[in-house]
Phi, psi and omega in degrees: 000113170306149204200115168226118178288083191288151150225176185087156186128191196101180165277138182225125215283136173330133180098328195270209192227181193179135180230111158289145194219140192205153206198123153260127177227171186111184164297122193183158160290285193204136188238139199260211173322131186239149172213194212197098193234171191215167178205136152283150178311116166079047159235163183277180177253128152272137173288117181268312189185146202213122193243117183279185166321286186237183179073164178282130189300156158313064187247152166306122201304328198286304178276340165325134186054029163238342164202159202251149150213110201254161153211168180242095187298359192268330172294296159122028182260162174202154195216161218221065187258133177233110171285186170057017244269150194245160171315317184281352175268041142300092209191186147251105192270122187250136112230174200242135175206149152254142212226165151236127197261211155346317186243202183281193177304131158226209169237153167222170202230123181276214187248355172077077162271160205288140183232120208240198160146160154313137195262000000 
């Protein structure tokens, strides 16, 4: 059974920085797309950044020069670094990857830690 581990989140004081972490583990083939989403209270989840296999990752104009998102395919990891961090990236940050186990690719979601901080 595929298993993706987030750690980081807490509070983070306006201006500073903050690095998120996600681990896949379990049974699988091959892992595809890693990405990086975040959703507000009564809101839909928007996409922060997204790292394919290979090439350069992804971001939304909205996020540029505001977070990095790296991985390590021999760790089977992606990561989250956020500068700067403002009142409004206040939220709960998933992530998403897609694996393929047993069956075909499917996506799977990690449990989303809180990124709290003053408003």
């Amino acid at each position: 059974q595929v298993q993706l581990v987030e750690s980081g989140g807490g509070l983070v004081q306006p201006g500073g920085s903050l690095k998120l972490s996600c681990a896949a583990s379990g049974s699988f083939s091959s892992i595809y797309t890693m990405r990086w989403y975040r959703q507000f209270p009564g809101r839909q989840r928007e996409l922060v950044a997204s790292h394919g296999y290979v090439g350069p990752p992804y971001y939304p104009d909205s996020k540029k020069g505001r977070v990095i998102i790296s991985r390590k395919n021999d760790k089977n990891t992606v990561s989250l670094q956020m500068i700067d961090r403002k009142p409004e990236d206040a939220a709960v940050y998933y992530c998403n990857v897609d694996i393929k186990g047993s069956e075909n690719a499917r996506s799977y979601w990690g449990q989303g830690p809180k990124v709290t901080g003053p408003s």
